[in-house]
CHARMM-style PDB file with segment names, atoms N, HN, CA, C and O in Angstrom:
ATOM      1  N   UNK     1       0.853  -1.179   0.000  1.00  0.00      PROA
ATOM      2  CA  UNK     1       0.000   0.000   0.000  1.00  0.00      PROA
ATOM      3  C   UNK     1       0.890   1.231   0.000  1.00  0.00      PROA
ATOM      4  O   UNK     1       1.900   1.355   0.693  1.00  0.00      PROA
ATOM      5  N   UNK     2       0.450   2.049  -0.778  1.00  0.00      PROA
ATOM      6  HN  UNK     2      -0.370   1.948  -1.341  1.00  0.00      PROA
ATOM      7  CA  UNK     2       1.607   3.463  -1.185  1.00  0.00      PROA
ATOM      8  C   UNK     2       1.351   4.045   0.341  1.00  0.00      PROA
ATOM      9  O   UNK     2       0.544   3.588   1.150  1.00  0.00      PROA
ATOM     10  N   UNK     3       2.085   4.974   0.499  1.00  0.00      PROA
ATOM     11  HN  UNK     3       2.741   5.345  -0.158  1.00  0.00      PROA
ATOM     12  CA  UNK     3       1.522   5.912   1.658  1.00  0.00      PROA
ATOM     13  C   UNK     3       1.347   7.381   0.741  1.00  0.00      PROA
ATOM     14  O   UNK     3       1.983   7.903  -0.174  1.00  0.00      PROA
ATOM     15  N   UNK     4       0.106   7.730   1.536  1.00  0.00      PROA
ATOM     16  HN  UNK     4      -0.410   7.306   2.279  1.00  0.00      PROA
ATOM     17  CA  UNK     4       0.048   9.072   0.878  1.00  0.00      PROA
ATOM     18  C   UNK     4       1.005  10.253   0.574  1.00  0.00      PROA
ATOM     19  O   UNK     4       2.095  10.224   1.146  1.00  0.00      PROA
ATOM     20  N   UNK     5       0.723  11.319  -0.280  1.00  0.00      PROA
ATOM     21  HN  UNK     5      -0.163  11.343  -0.744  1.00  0.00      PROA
ATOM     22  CA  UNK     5       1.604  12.141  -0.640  1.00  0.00      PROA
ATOM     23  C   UNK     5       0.617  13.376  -0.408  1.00  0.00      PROA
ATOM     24  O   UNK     5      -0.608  13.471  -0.484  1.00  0.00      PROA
ATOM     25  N   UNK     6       1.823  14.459  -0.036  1.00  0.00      PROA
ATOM     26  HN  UNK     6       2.818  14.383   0.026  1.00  0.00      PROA
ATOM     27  CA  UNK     6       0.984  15.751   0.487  1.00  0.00      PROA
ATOM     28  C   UNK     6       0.408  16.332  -0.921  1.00  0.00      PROA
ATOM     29  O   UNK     6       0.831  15.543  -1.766  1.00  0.00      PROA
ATOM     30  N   UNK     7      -0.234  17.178  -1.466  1.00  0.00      PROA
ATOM     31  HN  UNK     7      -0.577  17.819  -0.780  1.00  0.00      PROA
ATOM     32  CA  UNK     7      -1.797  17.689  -2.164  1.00  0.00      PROA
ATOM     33  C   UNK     7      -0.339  18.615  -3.062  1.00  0.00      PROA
ATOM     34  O   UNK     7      -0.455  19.797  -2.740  1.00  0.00      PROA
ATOM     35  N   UNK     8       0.512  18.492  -3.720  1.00  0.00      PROA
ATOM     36  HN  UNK     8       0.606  17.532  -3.982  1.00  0.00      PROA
ATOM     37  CA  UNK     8       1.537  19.893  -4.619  1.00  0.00      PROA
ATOM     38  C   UNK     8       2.406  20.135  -3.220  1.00  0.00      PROA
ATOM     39  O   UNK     8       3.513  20.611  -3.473  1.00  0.00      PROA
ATOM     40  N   UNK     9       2.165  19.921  -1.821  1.00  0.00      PROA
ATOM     41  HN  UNK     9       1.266  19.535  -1.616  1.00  0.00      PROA
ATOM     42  CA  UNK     9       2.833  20.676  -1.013  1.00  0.00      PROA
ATOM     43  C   UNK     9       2.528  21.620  -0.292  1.00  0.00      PROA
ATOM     44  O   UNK     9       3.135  22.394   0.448  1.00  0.00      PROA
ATOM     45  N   UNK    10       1.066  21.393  -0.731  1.00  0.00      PROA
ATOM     46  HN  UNK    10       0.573  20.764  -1.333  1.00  0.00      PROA
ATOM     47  CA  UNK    10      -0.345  21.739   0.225  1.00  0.00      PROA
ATOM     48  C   UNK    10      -0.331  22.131   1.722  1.00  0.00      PROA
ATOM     49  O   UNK    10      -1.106  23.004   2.114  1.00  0.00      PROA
ATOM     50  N   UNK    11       0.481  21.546   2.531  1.00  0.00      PROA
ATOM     51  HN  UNK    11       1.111  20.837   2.213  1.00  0.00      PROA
ATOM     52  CA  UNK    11       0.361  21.141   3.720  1.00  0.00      PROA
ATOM     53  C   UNK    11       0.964  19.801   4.262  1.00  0.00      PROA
ATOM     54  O   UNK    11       1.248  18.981   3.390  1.00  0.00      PROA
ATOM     55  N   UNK    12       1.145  19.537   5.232  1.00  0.00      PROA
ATOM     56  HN  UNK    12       0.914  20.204   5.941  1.00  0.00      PROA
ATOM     57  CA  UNK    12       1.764  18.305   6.270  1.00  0.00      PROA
ATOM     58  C   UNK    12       0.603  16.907   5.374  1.00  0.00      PROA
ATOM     59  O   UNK    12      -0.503  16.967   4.835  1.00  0.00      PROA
ATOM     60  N   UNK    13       1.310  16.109   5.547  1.00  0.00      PROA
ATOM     61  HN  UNK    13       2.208  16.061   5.984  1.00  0.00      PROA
ATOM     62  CA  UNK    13       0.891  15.064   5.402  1.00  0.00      PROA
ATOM     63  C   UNK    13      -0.130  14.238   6.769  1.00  0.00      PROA
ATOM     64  O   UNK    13       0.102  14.265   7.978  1.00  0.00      PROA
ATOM     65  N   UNK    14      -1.149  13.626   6.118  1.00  0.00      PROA
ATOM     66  HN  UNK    14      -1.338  13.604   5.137  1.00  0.00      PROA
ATOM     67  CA  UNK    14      -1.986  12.875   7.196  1.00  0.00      PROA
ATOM     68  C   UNK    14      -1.775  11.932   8.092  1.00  0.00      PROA
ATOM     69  O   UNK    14      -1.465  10.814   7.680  1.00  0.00      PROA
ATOM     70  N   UNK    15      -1.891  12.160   9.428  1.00  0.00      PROA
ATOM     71  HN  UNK    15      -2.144  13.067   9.763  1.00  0.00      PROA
ATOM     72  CA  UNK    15      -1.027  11.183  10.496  1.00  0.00      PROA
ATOM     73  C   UNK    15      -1.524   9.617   9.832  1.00  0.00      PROA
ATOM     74  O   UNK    15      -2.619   9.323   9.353  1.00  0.00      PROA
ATOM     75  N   UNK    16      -0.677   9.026   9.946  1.00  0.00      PROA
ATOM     76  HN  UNK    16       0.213   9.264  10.335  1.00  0.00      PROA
ATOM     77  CA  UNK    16      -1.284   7.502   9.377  1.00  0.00      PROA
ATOM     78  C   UNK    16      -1.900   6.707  10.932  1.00  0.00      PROA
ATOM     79  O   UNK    16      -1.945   7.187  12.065  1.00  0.00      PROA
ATOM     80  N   UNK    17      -2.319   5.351  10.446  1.00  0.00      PROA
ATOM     81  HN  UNK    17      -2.283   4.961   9.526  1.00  0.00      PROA
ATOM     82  CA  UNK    17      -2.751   4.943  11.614  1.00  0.00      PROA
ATOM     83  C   UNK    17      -2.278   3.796  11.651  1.00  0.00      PROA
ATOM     84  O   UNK    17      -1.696   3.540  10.597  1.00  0.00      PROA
ATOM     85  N   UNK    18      -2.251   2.752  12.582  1.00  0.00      PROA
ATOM     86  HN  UNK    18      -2.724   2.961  13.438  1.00  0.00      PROA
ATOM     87  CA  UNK    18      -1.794   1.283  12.613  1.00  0.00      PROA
ATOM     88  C   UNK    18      -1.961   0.764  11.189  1.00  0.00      PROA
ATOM     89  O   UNK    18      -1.125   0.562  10.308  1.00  0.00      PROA
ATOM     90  N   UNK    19      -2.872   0.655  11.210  1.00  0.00      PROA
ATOM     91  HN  UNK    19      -3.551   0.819  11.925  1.00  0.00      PROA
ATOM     92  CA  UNK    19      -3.539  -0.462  10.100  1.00  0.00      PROA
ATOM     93  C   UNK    19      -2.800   0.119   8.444  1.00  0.00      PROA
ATOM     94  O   UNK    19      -2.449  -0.641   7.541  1.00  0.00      PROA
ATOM     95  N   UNK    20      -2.744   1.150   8.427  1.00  0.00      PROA
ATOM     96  HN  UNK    20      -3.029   1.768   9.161  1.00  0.00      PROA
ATOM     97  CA  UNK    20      -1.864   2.085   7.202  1.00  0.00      PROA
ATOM     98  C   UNK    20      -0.408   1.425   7.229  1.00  0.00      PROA
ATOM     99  O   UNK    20      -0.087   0.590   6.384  1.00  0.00      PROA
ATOM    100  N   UNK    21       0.339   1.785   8.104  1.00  0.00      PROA
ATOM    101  HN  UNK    21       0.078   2.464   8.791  1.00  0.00      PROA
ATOM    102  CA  UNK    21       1.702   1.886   8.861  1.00  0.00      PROA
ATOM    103  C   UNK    21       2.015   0.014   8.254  1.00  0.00      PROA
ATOM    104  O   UNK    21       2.928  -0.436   7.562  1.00  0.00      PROA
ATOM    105  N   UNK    22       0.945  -0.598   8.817  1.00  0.00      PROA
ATOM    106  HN  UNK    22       0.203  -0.232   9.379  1.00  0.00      PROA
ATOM    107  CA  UNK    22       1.339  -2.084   8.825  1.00  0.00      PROA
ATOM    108  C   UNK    22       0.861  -2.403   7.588  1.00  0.00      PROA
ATOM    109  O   UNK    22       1.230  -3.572   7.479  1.00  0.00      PROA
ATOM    110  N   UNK    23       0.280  -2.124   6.586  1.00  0.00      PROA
ATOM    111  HN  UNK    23      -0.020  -1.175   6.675  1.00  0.00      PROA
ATOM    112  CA  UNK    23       0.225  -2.503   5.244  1.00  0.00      PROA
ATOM    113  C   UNK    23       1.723  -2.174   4.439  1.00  0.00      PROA
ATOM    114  O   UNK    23       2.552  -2.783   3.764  1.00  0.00      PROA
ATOM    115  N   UNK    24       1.447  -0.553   5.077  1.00  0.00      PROA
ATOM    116  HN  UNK    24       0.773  -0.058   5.626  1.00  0.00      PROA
ATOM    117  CA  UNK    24       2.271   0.060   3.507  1.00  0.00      PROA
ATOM    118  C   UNK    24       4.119  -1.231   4.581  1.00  0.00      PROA
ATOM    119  O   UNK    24       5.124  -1.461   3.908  1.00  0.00      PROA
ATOM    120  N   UNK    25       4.062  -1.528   5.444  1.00  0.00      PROA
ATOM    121  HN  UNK    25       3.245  -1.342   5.991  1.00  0.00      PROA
ATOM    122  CA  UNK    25       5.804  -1.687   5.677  1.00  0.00      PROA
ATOM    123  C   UNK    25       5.411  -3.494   5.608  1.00  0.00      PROA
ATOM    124  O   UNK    25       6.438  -4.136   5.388  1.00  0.00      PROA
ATOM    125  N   UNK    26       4.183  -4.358   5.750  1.00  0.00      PROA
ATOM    126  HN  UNK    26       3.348  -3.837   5.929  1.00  0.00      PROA
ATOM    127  CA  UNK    26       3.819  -5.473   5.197  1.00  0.00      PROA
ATOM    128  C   UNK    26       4.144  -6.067   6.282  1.00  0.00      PROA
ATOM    129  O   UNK    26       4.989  -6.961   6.320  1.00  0.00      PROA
ATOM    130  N   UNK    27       3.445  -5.589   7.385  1.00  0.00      PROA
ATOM    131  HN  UNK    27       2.759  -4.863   7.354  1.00  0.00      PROA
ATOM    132  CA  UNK    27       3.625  -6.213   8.454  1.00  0.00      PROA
ATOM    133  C   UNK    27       2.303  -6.625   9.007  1.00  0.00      PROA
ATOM    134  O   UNK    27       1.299  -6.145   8.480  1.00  0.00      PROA
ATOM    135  N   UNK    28       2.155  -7.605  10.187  1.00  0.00      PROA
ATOM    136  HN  UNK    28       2.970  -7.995  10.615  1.00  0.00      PROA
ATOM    137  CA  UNK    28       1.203  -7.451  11.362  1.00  0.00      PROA
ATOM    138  C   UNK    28       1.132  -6.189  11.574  1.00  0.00      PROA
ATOM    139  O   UNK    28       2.044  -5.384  11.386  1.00  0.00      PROA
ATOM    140  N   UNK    29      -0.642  -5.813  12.230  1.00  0.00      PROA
ATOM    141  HN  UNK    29      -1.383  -6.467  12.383  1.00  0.00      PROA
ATOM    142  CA  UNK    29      -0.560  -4.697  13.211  1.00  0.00      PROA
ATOM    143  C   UNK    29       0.198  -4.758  14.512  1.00  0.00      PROA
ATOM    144  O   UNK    29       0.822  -3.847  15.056  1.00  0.00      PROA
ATOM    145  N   UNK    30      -0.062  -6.647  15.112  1.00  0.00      PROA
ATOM    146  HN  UNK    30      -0.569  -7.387  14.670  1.00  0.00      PROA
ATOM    147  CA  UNK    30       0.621  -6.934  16.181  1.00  0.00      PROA
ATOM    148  C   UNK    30       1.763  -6.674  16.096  1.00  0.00      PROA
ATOM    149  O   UNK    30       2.260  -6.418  17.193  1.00  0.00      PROA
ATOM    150  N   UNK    31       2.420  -6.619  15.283  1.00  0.00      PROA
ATOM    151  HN  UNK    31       2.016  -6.826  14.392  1.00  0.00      PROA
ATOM    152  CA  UNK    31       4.133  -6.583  14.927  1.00  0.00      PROA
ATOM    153  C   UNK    31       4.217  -4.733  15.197  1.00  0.00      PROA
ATOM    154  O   UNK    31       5.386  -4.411  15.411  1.00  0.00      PROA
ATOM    155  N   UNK    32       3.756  -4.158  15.210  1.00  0.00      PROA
ATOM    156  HN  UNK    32       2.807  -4.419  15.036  1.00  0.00      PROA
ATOM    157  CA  UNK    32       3.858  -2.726  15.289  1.00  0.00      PROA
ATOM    158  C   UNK    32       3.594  -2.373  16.651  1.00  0.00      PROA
ATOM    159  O   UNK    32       4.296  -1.521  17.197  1.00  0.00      PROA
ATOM    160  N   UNK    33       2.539  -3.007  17.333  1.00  0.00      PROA
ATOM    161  HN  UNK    33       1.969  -3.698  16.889  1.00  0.00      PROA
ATOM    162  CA  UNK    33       2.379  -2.901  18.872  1.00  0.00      PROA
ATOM    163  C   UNK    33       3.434  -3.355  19.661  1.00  0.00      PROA
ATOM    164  O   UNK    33       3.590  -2.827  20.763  1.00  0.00      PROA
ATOM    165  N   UNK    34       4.391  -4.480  19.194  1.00  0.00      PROA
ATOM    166  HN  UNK    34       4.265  -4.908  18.299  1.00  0.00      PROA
ATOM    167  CA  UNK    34       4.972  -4.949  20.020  1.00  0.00      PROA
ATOM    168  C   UNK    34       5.975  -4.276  19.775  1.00  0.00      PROA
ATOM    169  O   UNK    34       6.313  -3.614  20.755  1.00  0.00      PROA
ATOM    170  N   UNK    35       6.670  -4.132  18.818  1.00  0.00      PROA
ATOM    171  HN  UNK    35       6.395  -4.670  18.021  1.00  0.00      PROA
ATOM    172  CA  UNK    35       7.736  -2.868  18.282  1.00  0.00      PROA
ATOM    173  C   UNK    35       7.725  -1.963  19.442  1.00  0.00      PROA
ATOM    174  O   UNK    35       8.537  -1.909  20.367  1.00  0.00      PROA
ATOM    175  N   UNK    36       6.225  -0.970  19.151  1.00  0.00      PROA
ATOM    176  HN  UNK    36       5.566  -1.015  18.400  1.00  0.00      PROA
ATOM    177  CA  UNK    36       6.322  -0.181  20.200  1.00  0.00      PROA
ATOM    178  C   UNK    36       6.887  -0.479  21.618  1.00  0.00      PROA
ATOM    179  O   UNK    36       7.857   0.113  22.092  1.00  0.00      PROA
ATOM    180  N   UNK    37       6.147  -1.510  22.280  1.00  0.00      PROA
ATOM    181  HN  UNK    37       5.359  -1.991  21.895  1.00  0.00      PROA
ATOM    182  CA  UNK    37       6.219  -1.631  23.860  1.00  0.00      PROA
ATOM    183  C   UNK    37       8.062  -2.390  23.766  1.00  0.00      PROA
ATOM    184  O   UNK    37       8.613  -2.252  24.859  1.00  0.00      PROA
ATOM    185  N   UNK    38       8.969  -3.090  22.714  1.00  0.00      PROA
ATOM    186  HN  UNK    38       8.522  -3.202  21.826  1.00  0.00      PROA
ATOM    187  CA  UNK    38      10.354  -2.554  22.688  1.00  0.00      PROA
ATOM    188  C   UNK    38      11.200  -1.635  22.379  1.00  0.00      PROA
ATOM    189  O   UNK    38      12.412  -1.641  22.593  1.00  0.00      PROA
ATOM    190  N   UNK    39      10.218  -0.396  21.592  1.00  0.00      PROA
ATOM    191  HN  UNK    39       9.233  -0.391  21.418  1.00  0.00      PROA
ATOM    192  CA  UNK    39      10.966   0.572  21.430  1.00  0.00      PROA
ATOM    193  C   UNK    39      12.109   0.956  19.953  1.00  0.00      PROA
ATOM    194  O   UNK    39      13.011   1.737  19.649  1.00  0.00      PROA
ATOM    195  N   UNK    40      11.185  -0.393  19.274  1.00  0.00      PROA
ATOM    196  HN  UNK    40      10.453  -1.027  19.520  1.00  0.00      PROA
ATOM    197  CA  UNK    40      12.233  -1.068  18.289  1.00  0.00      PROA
ATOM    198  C   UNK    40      11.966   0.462  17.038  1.00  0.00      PROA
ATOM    199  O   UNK    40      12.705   1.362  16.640  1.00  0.00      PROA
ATOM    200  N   UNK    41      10.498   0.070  16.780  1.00  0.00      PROA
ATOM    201  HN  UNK    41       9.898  -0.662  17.104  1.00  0.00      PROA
ATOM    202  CA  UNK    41       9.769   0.391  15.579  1.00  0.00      PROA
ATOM    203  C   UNK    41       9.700   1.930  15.434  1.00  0.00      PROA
ATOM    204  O   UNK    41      10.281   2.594  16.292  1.00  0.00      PROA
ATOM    205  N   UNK    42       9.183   2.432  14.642  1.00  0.00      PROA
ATOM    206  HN  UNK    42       8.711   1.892  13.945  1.00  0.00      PROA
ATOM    207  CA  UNK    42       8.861   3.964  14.373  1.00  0.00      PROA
ATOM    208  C   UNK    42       8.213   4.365  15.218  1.00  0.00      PROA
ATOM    209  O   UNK    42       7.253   3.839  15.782  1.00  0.00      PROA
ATOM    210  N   UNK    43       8.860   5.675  15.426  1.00  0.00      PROA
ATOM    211  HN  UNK    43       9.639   6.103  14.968  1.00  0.00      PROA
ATOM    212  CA  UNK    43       8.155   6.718  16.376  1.00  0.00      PROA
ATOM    213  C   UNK    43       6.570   7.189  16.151  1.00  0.00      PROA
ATOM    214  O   UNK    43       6.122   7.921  15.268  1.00  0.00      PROA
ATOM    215  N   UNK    44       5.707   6.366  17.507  1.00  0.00      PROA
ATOM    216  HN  UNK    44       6.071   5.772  18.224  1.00  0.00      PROA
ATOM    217  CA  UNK    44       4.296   6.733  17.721  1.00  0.00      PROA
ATOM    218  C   UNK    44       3.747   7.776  18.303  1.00  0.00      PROA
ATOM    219  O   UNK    44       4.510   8.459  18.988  1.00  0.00      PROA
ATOM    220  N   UNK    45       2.700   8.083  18.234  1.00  0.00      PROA
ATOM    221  HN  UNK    45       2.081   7.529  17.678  1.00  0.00      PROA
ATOM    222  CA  UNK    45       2.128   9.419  18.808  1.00  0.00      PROA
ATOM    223  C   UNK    45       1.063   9.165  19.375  1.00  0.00      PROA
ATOM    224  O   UNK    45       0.250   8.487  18.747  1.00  0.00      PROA
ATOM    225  N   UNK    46       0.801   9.524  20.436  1.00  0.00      PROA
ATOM    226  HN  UNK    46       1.461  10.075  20.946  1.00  0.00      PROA
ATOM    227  CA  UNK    46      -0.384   9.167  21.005  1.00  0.00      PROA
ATOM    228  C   UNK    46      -1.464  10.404  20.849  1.00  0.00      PROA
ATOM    229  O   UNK    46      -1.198  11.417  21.497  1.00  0.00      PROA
ATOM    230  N   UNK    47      -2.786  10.410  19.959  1.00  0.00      PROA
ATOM    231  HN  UNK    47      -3.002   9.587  19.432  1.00  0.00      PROA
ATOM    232  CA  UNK    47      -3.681  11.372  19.623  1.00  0.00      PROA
ATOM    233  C   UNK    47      -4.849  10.823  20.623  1.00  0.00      PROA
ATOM    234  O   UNK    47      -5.577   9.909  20.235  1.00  0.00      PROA
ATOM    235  N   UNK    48      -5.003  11.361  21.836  1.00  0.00      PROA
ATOM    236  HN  UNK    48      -4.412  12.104  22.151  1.00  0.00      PROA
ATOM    237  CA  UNK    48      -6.026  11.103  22.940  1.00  0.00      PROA
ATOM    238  C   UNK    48      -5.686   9.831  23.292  1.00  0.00      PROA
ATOM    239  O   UNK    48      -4.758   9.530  24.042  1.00  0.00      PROA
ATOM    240  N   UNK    49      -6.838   8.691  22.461  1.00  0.00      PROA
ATOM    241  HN  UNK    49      -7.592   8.936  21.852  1.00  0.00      PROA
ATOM    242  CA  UNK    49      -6.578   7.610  23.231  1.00  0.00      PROA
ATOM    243  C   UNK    49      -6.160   6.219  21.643  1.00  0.00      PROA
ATOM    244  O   UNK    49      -6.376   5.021  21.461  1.00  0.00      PROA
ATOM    245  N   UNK    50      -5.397   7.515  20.746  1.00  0.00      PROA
ATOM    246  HN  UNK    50      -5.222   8.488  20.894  1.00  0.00      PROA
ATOM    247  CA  UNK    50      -4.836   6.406  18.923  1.00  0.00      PROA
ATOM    248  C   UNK    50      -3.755   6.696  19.304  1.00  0.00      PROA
ATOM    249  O   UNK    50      -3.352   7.534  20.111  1.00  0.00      PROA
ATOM    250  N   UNK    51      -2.990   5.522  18.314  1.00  0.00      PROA
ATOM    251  HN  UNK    51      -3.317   4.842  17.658  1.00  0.00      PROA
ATOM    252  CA  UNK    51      -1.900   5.890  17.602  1.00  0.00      PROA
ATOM    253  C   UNK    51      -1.835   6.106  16.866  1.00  0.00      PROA
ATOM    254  O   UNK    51      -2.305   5.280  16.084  1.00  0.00      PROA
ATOM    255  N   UNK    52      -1.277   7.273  16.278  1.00  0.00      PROA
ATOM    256  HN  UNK    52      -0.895   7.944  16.913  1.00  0.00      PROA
ATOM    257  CA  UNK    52      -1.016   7.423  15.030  1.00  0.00      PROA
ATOM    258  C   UNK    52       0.893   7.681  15.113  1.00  0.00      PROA
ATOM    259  O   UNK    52       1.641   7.818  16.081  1.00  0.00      PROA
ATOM    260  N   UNK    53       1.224   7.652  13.211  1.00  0.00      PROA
ATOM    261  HN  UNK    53       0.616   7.541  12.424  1.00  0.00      PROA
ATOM    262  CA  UNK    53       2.509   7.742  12.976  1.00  0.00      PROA
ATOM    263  C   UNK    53       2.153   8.622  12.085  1.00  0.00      PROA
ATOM    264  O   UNK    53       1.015   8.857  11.677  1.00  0.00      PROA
ATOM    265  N   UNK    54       3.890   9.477  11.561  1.00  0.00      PROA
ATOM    266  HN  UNK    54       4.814   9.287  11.891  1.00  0.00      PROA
ATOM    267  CA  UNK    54       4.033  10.629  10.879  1.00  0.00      PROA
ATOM    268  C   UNK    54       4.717   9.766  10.146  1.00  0.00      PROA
ATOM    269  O   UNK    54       5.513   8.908  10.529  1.00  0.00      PROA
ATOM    270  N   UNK    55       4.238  10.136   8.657  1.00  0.00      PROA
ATOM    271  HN  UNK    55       3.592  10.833   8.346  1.00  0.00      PROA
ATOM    272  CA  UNK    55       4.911   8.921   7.727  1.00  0.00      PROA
ATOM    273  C   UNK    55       6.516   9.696   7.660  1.00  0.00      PROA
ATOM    274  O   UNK    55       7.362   8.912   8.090  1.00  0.00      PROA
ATOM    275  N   UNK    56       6.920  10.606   7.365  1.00  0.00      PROA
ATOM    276  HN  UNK    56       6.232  11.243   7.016  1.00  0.00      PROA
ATOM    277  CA  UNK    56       8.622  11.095   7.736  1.00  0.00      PROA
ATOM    278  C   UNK    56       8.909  10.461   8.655  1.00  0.00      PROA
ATOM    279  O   UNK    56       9.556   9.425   8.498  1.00  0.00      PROA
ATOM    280  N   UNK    57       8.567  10.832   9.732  1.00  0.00      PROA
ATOM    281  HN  UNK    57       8.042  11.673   9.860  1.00  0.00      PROA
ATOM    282  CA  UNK    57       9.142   9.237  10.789  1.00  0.00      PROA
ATOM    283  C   UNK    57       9.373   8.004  10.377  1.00  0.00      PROA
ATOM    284  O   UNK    57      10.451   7.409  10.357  1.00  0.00      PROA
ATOM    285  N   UNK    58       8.004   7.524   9.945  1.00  0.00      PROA
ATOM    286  HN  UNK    58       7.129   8.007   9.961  1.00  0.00      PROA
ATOM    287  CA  UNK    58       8.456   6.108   9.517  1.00  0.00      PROA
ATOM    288  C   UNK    58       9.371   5.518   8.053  1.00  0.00      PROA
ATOM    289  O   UNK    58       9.723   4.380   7.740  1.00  0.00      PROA
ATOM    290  N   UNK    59       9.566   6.975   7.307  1.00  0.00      PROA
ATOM    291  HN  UNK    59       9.280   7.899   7.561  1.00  0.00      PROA
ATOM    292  CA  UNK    59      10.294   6.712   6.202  1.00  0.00      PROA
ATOM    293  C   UNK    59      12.027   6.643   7.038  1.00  0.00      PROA
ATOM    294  O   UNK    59      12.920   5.796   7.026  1.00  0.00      PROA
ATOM    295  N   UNK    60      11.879   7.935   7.670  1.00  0.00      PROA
ATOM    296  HN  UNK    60      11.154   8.623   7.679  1.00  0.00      PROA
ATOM    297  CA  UNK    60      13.113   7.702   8.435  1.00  0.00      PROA
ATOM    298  C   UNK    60      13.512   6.664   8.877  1.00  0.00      PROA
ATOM    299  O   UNK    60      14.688   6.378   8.653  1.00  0.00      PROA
ATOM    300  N   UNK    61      12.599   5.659   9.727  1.00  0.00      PROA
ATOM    301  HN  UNK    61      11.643   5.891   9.909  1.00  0.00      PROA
ATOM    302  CA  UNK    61      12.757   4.597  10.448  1.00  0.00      PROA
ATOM    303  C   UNK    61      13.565   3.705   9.346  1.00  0.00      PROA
ATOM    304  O   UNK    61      14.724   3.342   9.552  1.00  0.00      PROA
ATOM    305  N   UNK    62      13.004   3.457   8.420  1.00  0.00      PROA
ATOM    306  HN  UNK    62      12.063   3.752   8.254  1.00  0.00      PROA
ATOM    307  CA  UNK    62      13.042   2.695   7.157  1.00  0.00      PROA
ATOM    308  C   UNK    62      14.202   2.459   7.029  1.00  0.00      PROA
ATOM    309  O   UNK    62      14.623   1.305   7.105  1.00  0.00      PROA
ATOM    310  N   UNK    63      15.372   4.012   6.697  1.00  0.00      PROA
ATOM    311  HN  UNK    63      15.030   4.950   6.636  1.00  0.00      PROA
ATOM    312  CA  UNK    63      16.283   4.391   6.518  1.00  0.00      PROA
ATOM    313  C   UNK    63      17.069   4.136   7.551  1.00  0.00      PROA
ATOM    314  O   UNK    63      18.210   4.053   7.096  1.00  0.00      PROA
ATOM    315  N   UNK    64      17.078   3.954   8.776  1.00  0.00      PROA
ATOM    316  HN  UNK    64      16.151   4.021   9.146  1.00  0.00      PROA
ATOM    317  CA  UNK    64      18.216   3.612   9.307  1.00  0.00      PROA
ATOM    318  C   UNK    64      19.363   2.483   9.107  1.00  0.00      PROA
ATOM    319  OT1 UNK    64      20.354   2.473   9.838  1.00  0.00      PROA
TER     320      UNK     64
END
């Protein structure tokens, strides 16, 4: 799954969510939760009571 692209440069790109995050990198969602609670995986954000990810983060992640 592509991850989205910002509108010409429109503005910030749309926080992604689990289920996004774990397609576009072809993973479990579980595989992303557990990431988290080791600290392994891309940097999460907690929006109230979601997660969401900033796809620059997770491209970064990619890149290490």
């Amino acid at each position: 799954m592509p991850r989205p692209a910002s509108a010409s440069g429109a503005g910030p790109l749309p926080l992604a969510t689990p289920e996004e995050v774990a397609a576009y990198l072809g993973v479990p969602v579980k595989t992303l939760y557990q990431w988290r609670h080791r600290r392994t995986g891309p940097t999460v954000h907690k929006v109230g009571r979601h997660l969401r990810y900033r796809w620059p983060e997770v491209d970064a992640w990619l890149d290490e």
